[in-house]
C-alpha positions in Angstrom: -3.1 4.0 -24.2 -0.2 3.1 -22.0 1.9 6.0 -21.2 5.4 6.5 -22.2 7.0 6.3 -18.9 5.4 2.7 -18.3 6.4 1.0 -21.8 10.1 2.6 -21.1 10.1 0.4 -17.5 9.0 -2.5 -19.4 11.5 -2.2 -21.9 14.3 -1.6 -19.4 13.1 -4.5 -17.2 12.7 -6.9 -20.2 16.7 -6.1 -20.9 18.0 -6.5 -17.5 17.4 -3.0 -15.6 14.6 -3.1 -12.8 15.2 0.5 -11.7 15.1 3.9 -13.9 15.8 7.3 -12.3 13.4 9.0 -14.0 16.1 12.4 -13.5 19.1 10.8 -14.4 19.1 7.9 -15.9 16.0 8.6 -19.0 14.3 11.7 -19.2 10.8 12.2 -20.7 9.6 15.4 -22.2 6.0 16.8 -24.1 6.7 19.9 -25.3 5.4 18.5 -28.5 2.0 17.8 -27.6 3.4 13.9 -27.0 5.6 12.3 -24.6 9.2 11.3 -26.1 13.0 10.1 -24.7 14.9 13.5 -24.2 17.6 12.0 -22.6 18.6 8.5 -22.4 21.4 7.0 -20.2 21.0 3.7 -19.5 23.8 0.8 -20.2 21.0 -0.7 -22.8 20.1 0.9 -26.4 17.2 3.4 -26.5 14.5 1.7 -27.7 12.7 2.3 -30.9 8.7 3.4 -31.4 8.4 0.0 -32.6 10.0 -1.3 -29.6 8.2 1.1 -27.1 5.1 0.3 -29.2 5.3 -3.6 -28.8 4.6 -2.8 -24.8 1.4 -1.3 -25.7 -0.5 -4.1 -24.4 1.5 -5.1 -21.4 2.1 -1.3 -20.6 -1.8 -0.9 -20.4 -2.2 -4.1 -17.9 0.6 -2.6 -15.8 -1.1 0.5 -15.6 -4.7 -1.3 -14.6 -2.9 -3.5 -12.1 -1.4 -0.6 -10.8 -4.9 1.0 -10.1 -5.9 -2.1 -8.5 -2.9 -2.4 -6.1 -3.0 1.0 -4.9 -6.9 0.4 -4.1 -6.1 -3.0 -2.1 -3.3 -0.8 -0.6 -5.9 1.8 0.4 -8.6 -0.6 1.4 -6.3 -3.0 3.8 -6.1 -2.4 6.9 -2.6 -1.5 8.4 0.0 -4.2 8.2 -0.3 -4.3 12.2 -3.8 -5.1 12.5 -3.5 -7.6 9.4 -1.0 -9.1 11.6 -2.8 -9.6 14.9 -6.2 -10.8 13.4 -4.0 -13.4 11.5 -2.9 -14.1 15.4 -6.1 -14.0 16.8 -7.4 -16.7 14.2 -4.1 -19.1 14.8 -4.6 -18.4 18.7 -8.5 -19.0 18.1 -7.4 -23.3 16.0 -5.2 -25.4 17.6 -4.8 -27.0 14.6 -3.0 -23.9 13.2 -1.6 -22.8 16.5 0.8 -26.5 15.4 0.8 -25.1 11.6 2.2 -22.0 12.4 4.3 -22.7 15.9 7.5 -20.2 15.0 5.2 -17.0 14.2 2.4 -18.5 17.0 4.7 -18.1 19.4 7.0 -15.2 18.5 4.1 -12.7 18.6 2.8 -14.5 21.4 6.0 -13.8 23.5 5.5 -9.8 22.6 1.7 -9.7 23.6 2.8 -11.4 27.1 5.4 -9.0 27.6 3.2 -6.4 26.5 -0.3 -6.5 27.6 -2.9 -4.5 27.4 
């Protein structure tokens, strides 16, 4: 079941706001044994349990994607390393050293400068 705070985003998102303050501008609460809006400030109406509910599936494949990006994001190496193995491979194919000429030689210019 996809939580609350993930069909509000939707909701928001599918009427034109792409970023909630979860302090300020809608507040969740569960002192009710379920999550509900306590406090809703947005320039768009609160949404209705119907509305919320029509998210359900979307909300759950946001919520899976989510797991998924934050394992990638764990499992990548750093965005430097990325970077200079994607070097490595253009310097390594003249083909793609013509392909790629701008970023070829930009990073190029900082290893010369900077060697090891």
């Amino acid at each position: 079941m996809a939580k609350l705070k993930t069909k509000v985003k939707l909701y928001a998102k599918a009427n034109g706001v792409n970023s909630i303050d979860f302090l300020s501008d809608v507040r969740l609460q569960n002192d009710i044994g379920t999550d509900y809006i306590k406090e809703w400030n947005l320039d768009i109406p609160e949404p209705t349990s119907d509305q919320l509910a029509s998210y359900e599936s979307a909300g759950n494949t946001e919520e899976s994607n989510n797991v998924i990006r934050g394992n990638r994001k764990a499992a990548y190496p750093e965005i430097g390393d990325q970077l200079d193995m994607l070097w490595h491979s253009i310097d390594e194919n003249a083909e793609l050293k013509q392909k790629y000429f701008k970023f070829y030689e930009a990073i190029k210019a900082v290893k010369a400068k900077y060697t090891k």
